[in-house]
C-alpha positions as CSV (number, residue, x, y, z in Angstrom):
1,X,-11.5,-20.9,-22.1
2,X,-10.6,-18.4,-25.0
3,X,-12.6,-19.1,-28.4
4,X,-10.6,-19.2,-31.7
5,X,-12.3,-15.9,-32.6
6,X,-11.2,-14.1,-29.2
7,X,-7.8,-15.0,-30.7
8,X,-7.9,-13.4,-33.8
9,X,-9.5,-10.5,-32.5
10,X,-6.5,-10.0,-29.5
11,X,-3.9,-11.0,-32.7
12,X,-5.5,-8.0,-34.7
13,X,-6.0,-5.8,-31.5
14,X,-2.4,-5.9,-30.3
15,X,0.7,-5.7,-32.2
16,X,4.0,-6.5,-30.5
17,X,5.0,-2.4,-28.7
18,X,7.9,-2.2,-26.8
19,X,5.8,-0.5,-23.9
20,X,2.9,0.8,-22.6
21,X,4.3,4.0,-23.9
22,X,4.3,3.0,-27.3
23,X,0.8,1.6,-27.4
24,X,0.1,5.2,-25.8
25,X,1.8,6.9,-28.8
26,X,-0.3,4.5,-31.5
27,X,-3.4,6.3,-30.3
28,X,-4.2,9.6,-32.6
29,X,-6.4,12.2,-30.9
30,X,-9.3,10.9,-32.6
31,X,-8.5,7.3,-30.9
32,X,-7.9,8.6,-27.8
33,X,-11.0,10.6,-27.4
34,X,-12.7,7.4,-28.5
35,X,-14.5,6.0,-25.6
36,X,-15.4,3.0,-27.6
37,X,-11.9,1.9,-28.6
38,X,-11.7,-1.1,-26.8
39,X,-15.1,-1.7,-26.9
40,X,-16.0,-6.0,-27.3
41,X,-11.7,-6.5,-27.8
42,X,-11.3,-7.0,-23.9
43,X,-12.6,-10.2,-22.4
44,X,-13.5,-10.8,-18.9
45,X,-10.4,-12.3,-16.8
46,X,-10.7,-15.8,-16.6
47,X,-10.7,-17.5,-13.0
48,X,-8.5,-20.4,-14.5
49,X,-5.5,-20.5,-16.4
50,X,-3.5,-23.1,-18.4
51,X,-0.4,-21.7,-18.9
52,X,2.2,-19.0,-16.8
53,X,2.3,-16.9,-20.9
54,X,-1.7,-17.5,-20.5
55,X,-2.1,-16.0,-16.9
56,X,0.2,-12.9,-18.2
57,X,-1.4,-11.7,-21.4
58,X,-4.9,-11.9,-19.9
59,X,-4.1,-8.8,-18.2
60,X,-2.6,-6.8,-21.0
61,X,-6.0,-5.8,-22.6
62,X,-8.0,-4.5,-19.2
63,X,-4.7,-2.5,-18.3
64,X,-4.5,-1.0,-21.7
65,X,-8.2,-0.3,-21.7
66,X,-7.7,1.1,-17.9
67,X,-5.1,3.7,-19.6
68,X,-6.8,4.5,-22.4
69,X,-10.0,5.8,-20.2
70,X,-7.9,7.5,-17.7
71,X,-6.1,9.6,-20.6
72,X,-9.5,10.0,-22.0
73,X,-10.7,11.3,-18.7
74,X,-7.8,14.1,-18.5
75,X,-7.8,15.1,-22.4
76,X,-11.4,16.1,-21.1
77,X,-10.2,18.0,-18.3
78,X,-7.1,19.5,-20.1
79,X,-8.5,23.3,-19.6
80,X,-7.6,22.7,-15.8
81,X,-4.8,20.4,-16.4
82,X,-0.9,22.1,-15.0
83,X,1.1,23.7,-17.7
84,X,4.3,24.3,-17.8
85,X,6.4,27.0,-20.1
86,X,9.2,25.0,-22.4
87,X,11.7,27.6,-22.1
88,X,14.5,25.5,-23.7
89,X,14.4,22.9,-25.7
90,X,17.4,20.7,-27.8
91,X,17.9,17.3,-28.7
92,X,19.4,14.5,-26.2
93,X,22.3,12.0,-26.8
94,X,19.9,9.0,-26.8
95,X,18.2,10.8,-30.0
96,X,17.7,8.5,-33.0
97,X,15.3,8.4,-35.3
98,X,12.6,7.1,-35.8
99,X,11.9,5.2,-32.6
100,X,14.0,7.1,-30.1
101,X,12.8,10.6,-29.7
102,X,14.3,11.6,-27.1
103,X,14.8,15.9,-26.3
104,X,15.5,17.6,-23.5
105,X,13.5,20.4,-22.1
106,X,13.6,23.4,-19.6
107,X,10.3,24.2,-18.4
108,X,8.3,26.3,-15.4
109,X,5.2,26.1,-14.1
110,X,2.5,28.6,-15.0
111,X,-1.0,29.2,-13.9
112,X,-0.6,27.7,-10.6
113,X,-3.9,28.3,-8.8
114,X,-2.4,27.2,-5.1
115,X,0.2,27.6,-3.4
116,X,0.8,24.0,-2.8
117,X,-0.7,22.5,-5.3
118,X,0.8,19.2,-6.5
119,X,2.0,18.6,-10.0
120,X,4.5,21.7,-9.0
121,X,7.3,19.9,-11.2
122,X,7.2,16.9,-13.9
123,X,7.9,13.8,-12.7
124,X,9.5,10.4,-14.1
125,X,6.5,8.8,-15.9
126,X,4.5,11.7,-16.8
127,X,2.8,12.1,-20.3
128,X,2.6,15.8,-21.1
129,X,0.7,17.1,-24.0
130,X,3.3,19.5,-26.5
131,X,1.7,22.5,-28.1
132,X,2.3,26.0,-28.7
133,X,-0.4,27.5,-27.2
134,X,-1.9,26.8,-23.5
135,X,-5.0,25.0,-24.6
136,X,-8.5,26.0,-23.4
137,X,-10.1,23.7,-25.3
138,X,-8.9,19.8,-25.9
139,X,-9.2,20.9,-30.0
140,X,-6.2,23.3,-29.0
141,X,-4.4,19.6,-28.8
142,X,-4.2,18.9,-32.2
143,X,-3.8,22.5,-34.2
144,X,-2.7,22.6,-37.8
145,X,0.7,24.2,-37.1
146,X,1.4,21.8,-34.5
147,X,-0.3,18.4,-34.6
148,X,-1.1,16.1,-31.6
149,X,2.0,15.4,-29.9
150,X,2.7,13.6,-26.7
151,X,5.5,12.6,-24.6
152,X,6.7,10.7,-21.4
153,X,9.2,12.1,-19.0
154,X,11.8,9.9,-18.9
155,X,14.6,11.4,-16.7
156,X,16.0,14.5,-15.6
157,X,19.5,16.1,-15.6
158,X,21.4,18.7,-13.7
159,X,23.3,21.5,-15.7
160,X,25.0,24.3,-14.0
161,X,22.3,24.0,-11.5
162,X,19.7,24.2,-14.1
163,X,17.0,20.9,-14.2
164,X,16.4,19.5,-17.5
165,X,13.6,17.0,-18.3
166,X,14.4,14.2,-20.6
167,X,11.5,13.4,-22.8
168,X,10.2,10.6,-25.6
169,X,8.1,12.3,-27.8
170,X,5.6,10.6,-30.1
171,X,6.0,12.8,-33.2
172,X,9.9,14.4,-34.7
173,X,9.6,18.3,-33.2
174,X,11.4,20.5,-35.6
175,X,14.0,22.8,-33.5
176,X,15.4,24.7,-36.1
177,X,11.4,25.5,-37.2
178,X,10.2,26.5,-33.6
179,X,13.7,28.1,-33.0
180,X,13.4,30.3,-35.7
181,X,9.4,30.9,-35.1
182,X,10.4,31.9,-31.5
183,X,12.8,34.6,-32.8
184,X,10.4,36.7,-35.1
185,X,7.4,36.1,-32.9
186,X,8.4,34.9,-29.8
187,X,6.2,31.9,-30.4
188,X,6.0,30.0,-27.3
189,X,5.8,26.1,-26.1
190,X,3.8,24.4,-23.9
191,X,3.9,21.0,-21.8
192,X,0.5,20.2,-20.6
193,X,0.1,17.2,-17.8
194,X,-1.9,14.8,-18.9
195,X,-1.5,11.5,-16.5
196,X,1.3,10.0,-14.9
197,X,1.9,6.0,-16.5
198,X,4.4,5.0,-13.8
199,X,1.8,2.3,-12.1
200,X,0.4,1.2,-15.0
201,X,4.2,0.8,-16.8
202,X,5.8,-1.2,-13.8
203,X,2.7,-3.9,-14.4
204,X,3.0,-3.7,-18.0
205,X,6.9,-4.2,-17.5
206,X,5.5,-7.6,-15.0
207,X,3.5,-8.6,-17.5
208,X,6.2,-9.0,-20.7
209,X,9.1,-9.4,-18.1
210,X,11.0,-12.3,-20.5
211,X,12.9,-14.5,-18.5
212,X,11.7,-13.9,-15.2
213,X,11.2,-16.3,-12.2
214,X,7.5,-17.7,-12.4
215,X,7.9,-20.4,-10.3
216,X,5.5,-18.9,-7.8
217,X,2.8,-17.9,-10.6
218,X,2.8,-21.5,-11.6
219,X,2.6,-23.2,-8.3
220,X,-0.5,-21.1,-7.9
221,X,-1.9,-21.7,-11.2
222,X,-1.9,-25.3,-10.7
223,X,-5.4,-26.9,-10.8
224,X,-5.2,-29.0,-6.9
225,X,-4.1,-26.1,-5.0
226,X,-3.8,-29.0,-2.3
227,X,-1.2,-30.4,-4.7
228,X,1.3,-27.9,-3.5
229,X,0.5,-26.9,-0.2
230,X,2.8,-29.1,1.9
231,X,6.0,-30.3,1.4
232,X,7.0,-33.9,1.1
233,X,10.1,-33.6,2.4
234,X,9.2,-31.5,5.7
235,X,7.1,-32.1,8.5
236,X,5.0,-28.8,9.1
237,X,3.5,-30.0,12.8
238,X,7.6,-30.7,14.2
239,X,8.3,-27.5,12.5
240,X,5.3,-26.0,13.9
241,X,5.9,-27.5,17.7
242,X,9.3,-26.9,17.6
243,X,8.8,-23.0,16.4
244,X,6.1,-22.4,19.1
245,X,8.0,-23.4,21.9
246,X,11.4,-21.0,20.9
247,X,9.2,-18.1,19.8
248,X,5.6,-19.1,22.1
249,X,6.4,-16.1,24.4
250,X,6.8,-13.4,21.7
251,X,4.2,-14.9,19.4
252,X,1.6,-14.7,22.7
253,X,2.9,-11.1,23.5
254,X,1.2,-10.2,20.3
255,X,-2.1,-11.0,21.7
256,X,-3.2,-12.7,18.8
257,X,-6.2,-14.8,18.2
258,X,-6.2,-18.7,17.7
259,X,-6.8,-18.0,13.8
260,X,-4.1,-15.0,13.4
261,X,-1.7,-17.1,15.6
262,X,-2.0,-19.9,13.4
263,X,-1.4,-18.3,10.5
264,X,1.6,-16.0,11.8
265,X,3.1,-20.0,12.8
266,X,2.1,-21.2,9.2
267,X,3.9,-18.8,7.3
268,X,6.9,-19.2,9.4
269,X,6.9,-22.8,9.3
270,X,6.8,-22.5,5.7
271,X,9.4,-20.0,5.2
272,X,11.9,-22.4,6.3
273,X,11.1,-24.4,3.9
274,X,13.7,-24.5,0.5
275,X,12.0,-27.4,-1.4
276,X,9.7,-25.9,-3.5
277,X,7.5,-22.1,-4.1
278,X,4.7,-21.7,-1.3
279,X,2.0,-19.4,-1.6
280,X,-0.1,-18.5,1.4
281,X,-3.0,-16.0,1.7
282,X,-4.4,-14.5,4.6
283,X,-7.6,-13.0,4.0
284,X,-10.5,-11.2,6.0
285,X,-13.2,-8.6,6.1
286,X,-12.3,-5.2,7.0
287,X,-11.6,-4.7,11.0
288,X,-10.1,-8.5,11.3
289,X,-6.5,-7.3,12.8
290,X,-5.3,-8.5,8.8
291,X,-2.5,-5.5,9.3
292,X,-1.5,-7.1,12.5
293,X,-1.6,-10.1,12.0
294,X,1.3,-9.2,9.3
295,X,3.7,-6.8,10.9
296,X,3.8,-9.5,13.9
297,X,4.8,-12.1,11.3
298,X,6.9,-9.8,9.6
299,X,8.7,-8.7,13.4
300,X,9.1,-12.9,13.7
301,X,10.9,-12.5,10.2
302,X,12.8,-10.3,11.3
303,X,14.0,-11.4,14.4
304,X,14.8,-14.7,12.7
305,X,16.9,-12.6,10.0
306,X,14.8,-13.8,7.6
307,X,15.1,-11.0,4.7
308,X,11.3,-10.1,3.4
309,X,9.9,-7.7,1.4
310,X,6.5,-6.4,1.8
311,X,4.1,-4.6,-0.5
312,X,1.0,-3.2,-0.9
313,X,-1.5,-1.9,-3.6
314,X,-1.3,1.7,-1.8
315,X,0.8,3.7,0.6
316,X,-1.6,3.7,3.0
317,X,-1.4,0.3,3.7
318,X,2.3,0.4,3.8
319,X,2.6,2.9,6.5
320,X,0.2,1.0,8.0
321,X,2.1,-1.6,8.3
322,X,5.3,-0.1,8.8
323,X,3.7,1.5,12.0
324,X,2.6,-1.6,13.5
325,X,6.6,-3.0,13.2
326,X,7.9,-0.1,14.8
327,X,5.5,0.0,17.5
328,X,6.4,-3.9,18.1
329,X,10.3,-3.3,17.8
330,X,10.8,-0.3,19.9
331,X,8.8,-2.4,22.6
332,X,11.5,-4.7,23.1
333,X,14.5,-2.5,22.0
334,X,16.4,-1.1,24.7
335,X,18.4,1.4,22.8
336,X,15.8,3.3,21.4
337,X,16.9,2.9,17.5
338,X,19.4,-0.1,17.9
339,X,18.7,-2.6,15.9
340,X,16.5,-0.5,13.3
341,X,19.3,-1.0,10.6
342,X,17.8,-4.4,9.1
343,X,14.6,-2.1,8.6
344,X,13.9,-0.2,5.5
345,X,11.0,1.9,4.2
346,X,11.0,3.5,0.9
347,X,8.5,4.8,-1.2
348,X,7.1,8.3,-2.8
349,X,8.1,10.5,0.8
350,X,5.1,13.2,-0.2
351,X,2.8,10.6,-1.0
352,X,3.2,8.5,2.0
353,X,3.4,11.6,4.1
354,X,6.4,10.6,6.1
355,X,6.1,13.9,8.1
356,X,3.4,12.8,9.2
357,X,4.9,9.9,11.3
358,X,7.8,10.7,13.2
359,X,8.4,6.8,14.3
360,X,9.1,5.9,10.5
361,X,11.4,8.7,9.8
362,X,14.2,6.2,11.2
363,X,13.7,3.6,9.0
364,X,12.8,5.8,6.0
365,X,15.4,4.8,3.0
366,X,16.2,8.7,2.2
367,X,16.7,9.7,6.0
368,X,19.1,6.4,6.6
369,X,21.1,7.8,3.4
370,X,21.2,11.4,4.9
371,X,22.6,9.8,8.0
372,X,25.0,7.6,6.4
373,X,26.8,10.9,4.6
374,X,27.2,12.5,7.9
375,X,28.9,9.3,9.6
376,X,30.7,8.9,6.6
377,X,32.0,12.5,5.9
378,X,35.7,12.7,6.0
379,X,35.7,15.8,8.1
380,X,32.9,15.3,11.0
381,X,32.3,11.8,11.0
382,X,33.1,8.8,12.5
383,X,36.2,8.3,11.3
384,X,37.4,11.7,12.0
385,X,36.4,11.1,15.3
386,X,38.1,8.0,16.2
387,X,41.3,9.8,14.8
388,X,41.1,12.4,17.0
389,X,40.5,9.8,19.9
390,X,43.7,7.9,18.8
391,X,46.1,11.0,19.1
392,X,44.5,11.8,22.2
393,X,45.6,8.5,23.7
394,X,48.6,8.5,22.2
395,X,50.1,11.9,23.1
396,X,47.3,13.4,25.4
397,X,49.6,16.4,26.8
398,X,50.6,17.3,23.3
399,X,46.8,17.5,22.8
400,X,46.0,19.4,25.9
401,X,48.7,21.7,25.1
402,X,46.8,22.2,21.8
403,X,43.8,22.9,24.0
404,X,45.0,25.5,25.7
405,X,46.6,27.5,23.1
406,X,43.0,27.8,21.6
407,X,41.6,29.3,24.7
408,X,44.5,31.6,24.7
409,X,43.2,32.7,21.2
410,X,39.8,32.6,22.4
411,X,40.8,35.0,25.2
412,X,42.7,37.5,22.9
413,X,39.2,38.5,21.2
414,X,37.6,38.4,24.6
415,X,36.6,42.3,26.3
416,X,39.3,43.3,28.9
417,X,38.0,42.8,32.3
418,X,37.2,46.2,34.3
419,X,40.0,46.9,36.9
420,X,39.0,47.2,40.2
421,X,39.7,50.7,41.0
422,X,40.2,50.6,45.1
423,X,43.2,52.7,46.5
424,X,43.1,51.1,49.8
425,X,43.7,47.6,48.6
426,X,47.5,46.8,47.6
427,X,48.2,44.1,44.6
428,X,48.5,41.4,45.3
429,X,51.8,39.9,45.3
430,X,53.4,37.5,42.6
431,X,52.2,34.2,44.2
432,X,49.2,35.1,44.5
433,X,49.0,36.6,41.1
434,X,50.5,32.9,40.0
435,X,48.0,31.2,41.9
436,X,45.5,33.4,40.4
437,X,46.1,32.7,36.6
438,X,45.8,28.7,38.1
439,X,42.8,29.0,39.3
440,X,41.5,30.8,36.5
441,X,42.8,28.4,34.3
442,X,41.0,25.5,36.0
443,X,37.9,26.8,35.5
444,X,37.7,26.5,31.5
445,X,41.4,23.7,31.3
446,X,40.1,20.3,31.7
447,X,42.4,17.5,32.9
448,X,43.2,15.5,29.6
449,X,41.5,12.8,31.5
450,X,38.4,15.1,31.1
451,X,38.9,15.3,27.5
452,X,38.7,11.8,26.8
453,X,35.5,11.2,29.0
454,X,33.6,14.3,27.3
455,X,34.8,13.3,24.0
């Protein structure tokens, strides 16, 4: 339990931000290089909770001490750190002061040591360091023409082919000032890469999430976790019998062990359940079949259209089990990606190497949209298609006719074929010569039977 003077500490510690970046921004250069900042203000997490609010704001002090020393780490590093040129820089719509800071910014990278070395662009979530000279030192941060400044990259636009970066910055940046500067000195601007808070900001956004559905955090704060473990209403065992003997024969082609298979009949048992939150855990040492055990729940799932989403703490693990699916669903598909379509993948695609795995590149959210605009194009897909099908049944000699005075063009362009130079062979007549261009015909015409079957 939390003492009364924990309280007042946490009360005095943390004021009410809007975001992780704005507890970010609080932090001068002084704080942030402050390894001690957080030092006795962040309790150990408790193993017992009273309250869903309680559960929540235990873990706001350990993330925001987790950020703080991962900045810190980078600051230290910044000599090494990517830099990018600000080539352009102006003020955004969303701009108003003194909260919203919002400017927009060209940049390039410079210094890049490898050829493919990550960090070759900004991304979404990324808290660059603003100065106006690339800093070999971290005191370079914080210079007496241009103050420690930060900002997070919150989006990024298109213009006539041109990328700008939408930023938050933590300080006002004078254009007019550095504009002017630029043009008698050609002063220059600088984003250095600090970190990248997009992790960190979806828990914080969990954490302070008002409104959301905790129904599952409270069923598993409750103190008899036997309390809420079955159902009153419905009978696990019949569910349990009646599931084994439908799905017995796929659930034993998994090859499961009397543990995983009970588990994998557990969870679906309980799934079908609409009476109250469930929570169940499946837990093991390394090596345990823990990754198969889920992707042959999940292919159960999936076969009884039950829509689930999994996650994991890294892409590794993902992939890992996005692989062990696949491998389960093209064993029983017949049409090699039929019935892929209630399947989908999506993640970072570099940082889950996708390349990498040619059996997920099916399932993969950006691939299925890439598909999807070819099918759907207006010119070579599937409507198009069916179109042409359709006046092909309707009028099919008009169509063949059509045919045929393409070839004619075709042939037009076509080298003249050598004459056979032989004085002691006549030509030959006229039905010949008919039956000639017939045959000749025949060889590249189709029937418009043909045209339907090929098409």
């Amino acid at each position: 339990m939390m003492g009364s003077s924990r309280a007042d500490v946490v009360k005095k510690a943390e004021p009410k931000y809007r975001s992780l970046v704005d507890v970010v921004f609080s932090w001068t250069l002084r704080d942030a290089l402050n390894k001690d900042l957080y030092k006795g203000k962040v309790d150990k997490i408790p193993t017992t909770f009273f309250s869903a609010a309680e559960y929540k704001k235990s873990f706001l002090n350990p993330l925001i001490e987790e950020t703080h020393a991962d900045l810190l780490s980078n600051i230290m590093k910044v000599t090494h750190a990517p830099v990018f040129e600000i080539l352009d820089i102006k003020l955004s719509i969303r701009f108003k002061p003194p909260k919203n800071l919002y400017y927009q910014i060209l940049v390039k990278r410079i210094g890049r040591r490898y050829k493919n070395e990550e960090n070759d662009e900004l991304q979404i979530c990324d808290l660059i360091a603003l100065t106006d000279i690339r800093p070999r030192y971290v005191a370079d941060l914080n210079r007496p023409n241009f103050p420690y400044t930060i900002a997070s990259v919150e989006g990024k636009t298109i213009e006539d082919e041109v990328t700008y970066f939408t930023i938050l910055s933590s300080n006002p940046i004078l254009l007019e000032d550095i504009m002017g500067e630029r043009a008698r000195k050609r002063m220059k601007l600088f984003s250095v890469h600090l970190t990248n808070l997009n992790t960190n900001t979806r828990i914080w956004n969990a954490l302070n999430w008002e409104g959301a559905n905790i129904n599952i955090i409270q069923n598993l704060l409750q103190r008899d976790s036997s309390s809420g473990s079955n159902c009153s209403v419905c009978n696990l065992e019949d569910i349990n019998s009646s599931i084994l003997t439908k799905y017995g024969d796929t659930i034993g082609s998994f090859k499961l062990d009397d543990s995983q298979k009970a588990s994998v009949l557990n969870c679906i048992a309980t799934s079908t359940c609409f009476h109250h939150h469930s929570v169940k855990l499946l837990w093991g040492p390394p090596g345990t079949g823990k990754t198969k055990t889920v992707a042959s729940l999940l292919f159960m799932l999936l076969g009884m259209k039950c829509r689930t989403l999994t996650c994991a703490p890294t892409n590794i693990a993902v992939v890992g089990v996005a692989n062990r699916l696949m491998s389960s669903v093209r064993e029983v598909s017949m049409y090699d990606t039929y019935g892929l379509g209630d399947i989908v993948l999506y993640g970072n695609e570099v940082k889950m190497k996708i390349d990498d795995h040619e059996d997920l590149l099916d399932i993969f959210l950006t691939n299925r949209v890439s598909c999807y605009q070819s099918f759907l194009s207006p010119f070579t897909g599937w409507r198009s298609g069916v179109e042409s099908m359709i006046c092909l049944i309707e009028d099919p000699m008009k169509q063949y006719t059509i045919y045929l005075n393409r070839l004619d063009r075709k042939d037009e362009y076509l080298p003249p074929h050598k004459p056979v130079s032989d004085s002691g062979k006549e030509e030959c007549d006229d039905d010949n010569n008919a039956t000639g261009m017939q045959e000749e015909h025949g060889k590249h015409s189709p029937h418009p039977c043909d045209l339907a079957s090929r098409f």
